[in-house]
BABAGU-799815 format. One record per residue: residue number from 0; residue in three letters; x, y, z of N, C-alpha, C in turn. Coordinates in nm, 3 decimals. Layout:
<pts>
NUM/ALA/X/Y/Z/X/Y/Z/X/Y/Z
...
</pts>
This chain:
<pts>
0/UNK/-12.316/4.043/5.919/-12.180/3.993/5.909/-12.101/4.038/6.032
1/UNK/-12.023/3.933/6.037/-11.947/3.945/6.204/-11.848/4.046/6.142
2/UNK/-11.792/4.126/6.259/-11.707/4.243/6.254/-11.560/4.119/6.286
3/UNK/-11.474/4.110/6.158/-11.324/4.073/6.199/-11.242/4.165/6.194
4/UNK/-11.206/4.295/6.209/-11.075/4.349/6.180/-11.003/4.316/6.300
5/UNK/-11.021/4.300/6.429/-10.976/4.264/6.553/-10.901/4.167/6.519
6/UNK/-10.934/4.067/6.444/-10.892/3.928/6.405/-10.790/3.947/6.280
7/UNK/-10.835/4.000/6.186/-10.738/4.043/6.060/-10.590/4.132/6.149
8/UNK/-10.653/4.196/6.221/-10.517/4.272/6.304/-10.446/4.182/6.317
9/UNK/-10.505/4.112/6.421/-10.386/4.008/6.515/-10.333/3.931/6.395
10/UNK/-10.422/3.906/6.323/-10.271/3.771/6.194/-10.213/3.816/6.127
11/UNK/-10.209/3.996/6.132/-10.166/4.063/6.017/-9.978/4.120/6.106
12/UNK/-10.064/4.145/6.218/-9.961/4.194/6.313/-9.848/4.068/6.406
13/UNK/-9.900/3.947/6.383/-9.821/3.752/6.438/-9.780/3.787/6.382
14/UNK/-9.800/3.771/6.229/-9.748/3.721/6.068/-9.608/3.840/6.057
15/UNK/-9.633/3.952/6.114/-9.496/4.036/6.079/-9.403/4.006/6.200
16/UNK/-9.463/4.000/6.347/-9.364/3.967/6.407/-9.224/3.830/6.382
17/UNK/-9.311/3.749/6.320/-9.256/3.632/6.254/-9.221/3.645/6.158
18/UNK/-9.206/3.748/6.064/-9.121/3.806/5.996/-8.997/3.823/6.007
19/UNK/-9.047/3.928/6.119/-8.929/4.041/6.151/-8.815/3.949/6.252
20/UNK/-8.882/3.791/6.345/-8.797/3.722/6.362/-8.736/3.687/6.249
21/UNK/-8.734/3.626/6.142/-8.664/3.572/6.042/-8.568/3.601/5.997
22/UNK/-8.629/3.780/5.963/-8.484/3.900/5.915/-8.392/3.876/6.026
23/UNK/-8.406/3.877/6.150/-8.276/3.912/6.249/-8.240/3.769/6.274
24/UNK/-8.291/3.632/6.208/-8.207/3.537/6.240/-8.142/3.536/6.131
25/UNK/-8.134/3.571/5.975/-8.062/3.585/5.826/-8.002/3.667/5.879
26/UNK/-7.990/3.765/5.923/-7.896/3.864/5.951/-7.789/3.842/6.054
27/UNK/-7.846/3.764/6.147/-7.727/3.750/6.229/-7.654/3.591/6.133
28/UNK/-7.664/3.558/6.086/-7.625/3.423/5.988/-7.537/3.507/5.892
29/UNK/-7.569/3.645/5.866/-7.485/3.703/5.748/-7.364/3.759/5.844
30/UNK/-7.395/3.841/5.950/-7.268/3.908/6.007/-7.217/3.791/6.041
31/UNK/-7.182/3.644/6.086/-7.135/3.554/6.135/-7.055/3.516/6.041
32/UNK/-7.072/3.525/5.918/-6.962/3.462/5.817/-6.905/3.593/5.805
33/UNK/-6.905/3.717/5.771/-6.865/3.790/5.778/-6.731/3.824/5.897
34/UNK/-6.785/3.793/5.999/-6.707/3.808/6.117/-6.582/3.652/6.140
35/UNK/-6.615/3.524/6.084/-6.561/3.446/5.992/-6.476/3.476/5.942
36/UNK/-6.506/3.512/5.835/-6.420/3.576/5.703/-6.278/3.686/5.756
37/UNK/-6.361/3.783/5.814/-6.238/3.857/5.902/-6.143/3.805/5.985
38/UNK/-6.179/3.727/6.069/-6.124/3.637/6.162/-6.009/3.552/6.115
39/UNK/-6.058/3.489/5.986/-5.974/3.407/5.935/-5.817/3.485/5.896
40/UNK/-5.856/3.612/5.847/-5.776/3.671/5.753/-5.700/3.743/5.865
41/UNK/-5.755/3.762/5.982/-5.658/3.837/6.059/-5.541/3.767/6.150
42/UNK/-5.588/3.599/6.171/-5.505/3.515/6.229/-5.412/3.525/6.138
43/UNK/-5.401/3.539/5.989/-5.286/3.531/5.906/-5.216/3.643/5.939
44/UNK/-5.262/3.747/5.969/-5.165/3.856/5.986/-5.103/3.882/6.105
45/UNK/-5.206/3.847/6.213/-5.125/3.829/6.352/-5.029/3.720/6.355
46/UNK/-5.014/3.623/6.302/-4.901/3.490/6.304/-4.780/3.586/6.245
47/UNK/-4.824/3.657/6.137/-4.701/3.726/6.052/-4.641/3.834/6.120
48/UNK/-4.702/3.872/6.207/-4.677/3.978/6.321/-4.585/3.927/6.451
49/UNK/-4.613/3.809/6.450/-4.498/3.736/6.561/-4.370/3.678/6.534
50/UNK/-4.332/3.723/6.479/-4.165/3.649/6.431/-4.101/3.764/6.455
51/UNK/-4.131/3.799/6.602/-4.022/3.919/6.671/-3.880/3.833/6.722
52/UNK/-3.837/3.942/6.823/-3.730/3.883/6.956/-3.770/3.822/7.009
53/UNK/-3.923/3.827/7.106/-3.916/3.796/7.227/-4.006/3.704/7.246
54/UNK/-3.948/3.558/7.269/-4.002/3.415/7.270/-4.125/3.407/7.339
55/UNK/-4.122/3.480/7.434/-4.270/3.463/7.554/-4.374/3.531/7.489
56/UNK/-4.353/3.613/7.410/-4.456/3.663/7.332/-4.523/3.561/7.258
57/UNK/-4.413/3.499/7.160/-4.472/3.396/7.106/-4.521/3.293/7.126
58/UNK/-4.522/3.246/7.283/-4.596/3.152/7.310/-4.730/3.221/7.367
59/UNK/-4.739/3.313/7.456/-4.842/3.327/7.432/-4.940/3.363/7.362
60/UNK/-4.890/3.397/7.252/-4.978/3.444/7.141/-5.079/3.272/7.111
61/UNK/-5.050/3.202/7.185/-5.156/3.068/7.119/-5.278/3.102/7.199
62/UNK/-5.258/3.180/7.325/-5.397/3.264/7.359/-5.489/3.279/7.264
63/UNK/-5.472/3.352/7.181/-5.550/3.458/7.146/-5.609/3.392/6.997
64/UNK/-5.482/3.278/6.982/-5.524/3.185/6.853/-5.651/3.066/6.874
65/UNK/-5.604/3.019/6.981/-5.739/2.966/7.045/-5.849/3.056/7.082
66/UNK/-5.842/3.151/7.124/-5.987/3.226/7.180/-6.043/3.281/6.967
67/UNK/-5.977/3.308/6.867/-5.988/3.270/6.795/-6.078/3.153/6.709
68/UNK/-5.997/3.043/6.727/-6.057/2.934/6.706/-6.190/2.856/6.726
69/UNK/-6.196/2.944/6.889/-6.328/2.907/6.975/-6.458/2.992/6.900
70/UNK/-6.435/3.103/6.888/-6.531/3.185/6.817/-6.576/3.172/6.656
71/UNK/-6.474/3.108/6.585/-6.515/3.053/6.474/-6.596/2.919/6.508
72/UNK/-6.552/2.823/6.558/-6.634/2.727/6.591/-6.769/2.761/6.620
73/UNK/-6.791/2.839/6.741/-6.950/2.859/6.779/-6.992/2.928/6.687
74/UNK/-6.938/3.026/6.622/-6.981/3.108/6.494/-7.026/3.003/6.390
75/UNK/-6.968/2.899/6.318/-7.033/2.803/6.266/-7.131/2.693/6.294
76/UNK/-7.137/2.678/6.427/-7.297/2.641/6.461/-7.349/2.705/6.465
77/UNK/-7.349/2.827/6.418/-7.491/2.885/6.416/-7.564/2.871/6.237
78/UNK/-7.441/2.824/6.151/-7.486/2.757/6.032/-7.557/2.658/6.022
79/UNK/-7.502/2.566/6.137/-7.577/2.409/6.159/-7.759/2.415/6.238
80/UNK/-7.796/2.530/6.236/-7.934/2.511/6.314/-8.012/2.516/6.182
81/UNK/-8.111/2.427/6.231/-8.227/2.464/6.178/-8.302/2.524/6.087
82/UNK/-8.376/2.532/6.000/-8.403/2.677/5.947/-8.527/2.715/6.087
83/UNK/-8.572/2.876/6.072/-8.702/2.880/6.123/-8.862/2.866/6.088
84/UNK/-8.941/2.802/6.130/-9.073/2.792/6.127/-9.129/2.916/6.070
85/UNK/-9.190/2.923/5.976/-9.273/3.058/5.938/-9.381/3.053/5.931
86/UNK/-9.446/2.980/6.037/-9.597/2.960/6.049/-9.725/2.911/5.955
87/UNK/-9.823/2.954/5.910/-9.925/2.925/5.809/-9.863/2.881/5.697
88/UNK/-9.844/2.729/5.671/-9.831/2.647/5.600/-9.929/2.639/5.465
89/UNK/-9.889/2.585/5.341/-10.032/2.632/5.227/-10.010/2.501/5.223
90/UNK/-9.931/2.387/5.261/-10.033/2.249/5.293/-10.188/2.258/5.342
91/UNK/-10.218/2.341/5.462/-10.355/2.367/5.526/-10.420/2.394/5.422
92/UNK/-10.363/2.515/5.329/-10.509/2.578/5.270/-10.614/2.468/5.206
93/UNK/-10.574/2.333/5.157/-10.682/2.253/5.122/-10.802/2.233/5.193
94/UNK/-10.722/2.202/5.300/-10.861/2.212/5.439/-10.901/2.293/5.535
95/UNK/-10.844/2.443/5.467/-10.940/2.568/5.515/-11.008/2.617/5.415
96/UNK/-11.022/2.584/5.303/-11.094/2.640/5.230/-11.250/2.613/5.279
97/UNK/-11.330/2.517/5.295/-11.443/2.477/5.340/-11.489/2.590/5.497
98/UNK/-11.362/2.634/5.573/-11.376/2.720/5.719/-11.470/2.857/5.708
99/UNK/-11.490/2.857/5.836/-11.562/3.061/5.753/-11.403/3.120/5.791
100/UNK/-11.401/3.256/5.772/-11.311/3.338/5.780/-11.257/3.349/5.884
101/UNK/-11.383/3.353/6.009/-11.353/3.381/6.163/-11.260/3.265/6.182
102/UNK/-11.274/3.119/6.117/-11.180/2.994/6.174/-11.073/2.999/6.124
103/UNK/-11.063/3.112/6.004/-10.894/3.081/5.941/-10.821/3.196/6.021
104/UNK/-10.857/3.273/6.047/-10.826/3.377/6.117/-10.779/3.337/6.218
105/UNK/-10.864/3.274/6.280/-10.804/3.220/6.465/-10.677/3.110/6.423
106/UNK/-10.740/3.012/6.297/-10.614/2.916/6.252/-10.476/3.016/6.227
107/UNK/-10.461/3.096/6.164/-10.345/3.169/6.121/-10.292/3.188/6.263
108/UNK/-10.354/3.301/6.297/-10.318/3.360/6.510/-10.239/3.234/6.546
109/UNK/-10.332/3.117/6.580/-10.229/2.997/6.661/-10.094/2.936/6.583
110/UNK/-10.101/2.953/6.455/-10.037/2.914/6.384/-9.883/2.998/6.397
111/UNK/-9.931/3.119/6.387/-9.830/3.203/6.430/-9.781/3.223/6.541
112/UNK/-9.859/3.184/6.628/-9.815/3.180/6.821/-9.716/3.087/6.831
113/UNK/-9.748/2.949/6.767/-9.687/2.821/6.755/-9.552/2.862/6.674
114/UNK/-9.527/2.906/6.617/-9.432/2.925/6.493/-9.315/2.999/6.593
115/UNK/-9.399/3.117/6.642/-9.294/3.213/6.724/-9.251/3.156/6.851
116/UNK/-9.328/3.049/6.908/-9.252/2.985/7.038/-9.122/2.899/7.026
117/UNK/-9.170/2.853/6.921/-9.069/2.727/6.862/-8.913/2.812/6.811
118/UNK/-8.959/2.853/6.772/-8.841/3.031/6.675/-8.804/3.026/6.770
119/UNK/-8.802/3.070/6.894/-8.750/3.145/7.006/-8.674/3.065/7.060
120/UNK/-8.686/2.887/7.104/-8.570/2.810/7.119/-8.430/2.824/7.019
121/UNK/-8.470/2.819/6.929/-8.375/2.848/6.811/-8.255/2.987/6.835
122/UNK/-8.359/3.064/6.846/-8.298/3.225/6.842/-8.215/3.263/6.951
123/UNK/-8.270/3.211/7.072/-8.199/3.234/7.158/-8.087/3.169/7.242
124/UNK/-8.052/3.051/7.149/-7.943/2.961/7.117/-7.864/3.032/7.037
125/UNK/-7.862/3.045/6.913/-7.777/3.101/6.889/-7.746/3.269/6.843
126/UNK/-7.828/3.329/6.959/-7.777/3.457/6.983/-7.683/3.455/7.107
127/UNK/-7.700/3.319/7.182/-7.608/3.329/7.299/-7.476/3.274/7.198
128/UNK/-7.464/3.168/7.122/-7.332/3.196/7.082/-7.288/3.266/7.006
129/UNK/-7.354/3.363/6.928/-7.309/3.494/6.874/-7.274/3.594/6.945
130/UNK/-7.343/3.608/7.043/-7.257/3.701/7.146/-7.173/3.672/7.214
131/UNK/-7.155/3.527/7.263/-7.038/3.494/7.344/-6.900/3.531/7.240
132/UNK/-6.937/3.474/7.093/-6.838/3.468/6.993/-6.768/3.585/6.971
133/UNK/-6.860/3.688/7.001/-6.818/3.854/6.953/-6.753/3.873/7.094
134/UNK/-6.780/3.818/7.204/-6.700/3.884/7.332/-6.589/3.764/7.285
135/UNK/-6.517/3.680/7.254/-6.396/3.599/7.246/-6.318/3.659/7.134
136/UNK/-6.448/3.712/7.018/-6.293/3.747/6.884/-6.269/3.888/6.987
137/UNK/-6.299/3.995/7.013/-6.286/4.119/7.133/-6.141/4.087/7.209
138/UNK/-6.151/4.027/7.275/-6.077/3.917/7.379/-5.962/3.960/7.335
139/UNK/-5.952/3.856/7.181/-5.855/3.784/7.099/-5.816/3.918/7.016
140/UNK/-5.905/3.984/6.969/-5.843/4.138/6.873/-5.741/4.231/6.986
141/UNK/-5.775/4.239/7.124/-5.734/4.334/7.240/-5.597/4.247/7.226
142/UNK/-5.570/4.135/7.300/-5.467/4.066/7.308/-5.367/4.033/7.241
143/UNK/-5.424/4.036/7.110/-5.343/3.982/7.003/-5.230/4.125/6.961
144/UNK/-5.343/4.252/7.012/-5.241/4.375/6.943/-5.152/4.400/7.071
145/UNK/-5.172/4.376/7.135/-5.091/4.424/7.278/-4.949/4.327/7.231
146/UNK/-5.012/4.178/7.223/-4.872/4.093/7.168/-4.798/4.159/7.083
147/UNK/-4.839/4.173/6.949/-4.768/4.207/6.862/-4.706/4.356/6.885
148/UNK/-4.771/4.487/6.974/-4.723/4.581/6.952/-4.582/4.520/7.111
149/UNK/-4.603/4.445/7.162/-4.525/4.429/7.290/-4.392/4.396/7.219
150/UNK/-4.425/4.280/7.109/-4.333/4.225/7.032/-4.253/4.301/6.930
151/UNK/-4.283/4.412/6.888/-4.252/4.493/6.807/-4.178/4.594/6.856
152/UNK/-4.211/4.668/6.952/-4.171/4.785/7.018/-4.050/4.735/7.156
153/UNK/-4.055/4.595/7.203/-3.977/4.573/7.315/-3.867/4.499/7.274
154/UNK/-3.738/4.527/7.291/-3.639/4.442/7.238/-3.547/4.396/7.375
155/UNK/-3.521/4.316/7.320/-3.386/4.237/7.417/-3.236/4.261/7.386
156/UNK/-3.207/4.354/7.445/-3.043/4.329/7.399/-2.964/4.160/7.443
157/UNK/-2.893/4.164/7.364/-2.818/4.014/7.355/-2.693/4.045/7.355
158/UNK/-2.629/3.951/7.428/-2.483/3.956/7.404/-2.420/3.912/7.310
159/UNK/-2.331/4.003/7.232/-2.298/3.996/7.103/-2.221/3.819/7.151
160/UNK/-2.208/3.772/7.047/-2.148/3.626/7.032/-1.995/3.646/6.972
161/UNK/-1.904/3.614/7.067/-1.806/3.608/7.061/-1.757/3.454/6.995
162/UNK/-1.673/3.473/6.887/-1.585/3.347/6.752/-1.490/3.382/6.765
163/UNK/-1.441/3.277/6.757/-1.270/3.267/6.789/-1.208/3.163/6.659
164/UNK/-1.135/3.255/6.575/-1.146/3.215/6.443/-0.984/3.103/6.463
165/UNK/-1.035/2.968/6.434/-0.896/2.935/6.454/-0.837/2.897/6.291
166/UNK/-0.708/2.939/6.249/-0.652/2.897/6.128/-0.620/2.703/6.133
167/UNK/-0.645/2.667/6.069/-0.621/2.530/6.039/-0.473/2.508/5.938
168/UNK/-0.447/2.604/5.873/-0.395/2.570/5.770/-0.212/2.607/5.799
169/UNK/-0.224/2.638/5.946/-0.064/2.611/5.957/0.008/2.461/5.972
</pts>
């Protein structure tokens, strides 16, 4: 009998790398709504944070609502991909059963080579917009407090408004 553990290695050791891709594409899919979720809730509080004095504040605060906006967007395509490939399909097993061991073995290996190339277009799509997304909400968290503490802490004196009360009723 032919010696496979060489072979059992390698599909034992594909099969987890293609795993362990899977976990870190669910995972980055979980911090993304998460980071979502925050996002959403903090534009409510920064809007509520701008109804200072000072008007220029408040316009630019649409900065930081857009860089905002932008990061939820790419953050939700990363909902719209794909699922990933997880290689060795049990459609096949009908027509590996008849194989010796050595051919399912090498079948699994390519199967898993194939699985993880394809993954990797995927993954590295949208890890670029997960990271771009985390450098824009950054951006938008830095900016947004500078506004509001600028808006909060800086006042304008105004010139009191002078009325000149006229009687009508002589």
């Amino acid at each position: 009998m032919e010696d496979l553990k060489h072979l059992e290695f390698l599909a034992v050791n594909s099969k987890e790398i293609i795993e362990k891709q899977v976990d870190s594409y669910r995972q980055q899919h979980s911090y993304a709504g998460t980071i979502i979720g925050a996002t959403a809730l903090y534009i409510t509080f920064f809007l509520s944070g701008m109804d200072g004095n000072i008007y220029i504040t408040q316009i630019v605060s649409v900065i930081p609502i857009l860089l905002f906006i932008w990061a939820i967007l790419l953050l939700l395509s990363i909902f719209r991909t794909k699922p990933l490939d997880q290689a060795f399909s049990t459609i096949k097993y009908q027509k590996l059963m008849d194989k010796s061991l050595k051919e399912i073995l090498l079948f699994e290996i390519q199967a898993n080579i194939h699985s993880y190339n394809l993954n990797v277009l995927v993954t590295e799509r949208i890890g670029k917009h997960y990271n771009f997304a985390i450098k824009l909400v950054t951006i938008a968290l830095i900016s947004s407090f500078v506004l509001m503490m600028t808006n909060k802490f800086i006042t304008i004196d105004k010139e009191p408004v002078r009325v000149k009360v006229v009687n009508s009723l002589k």
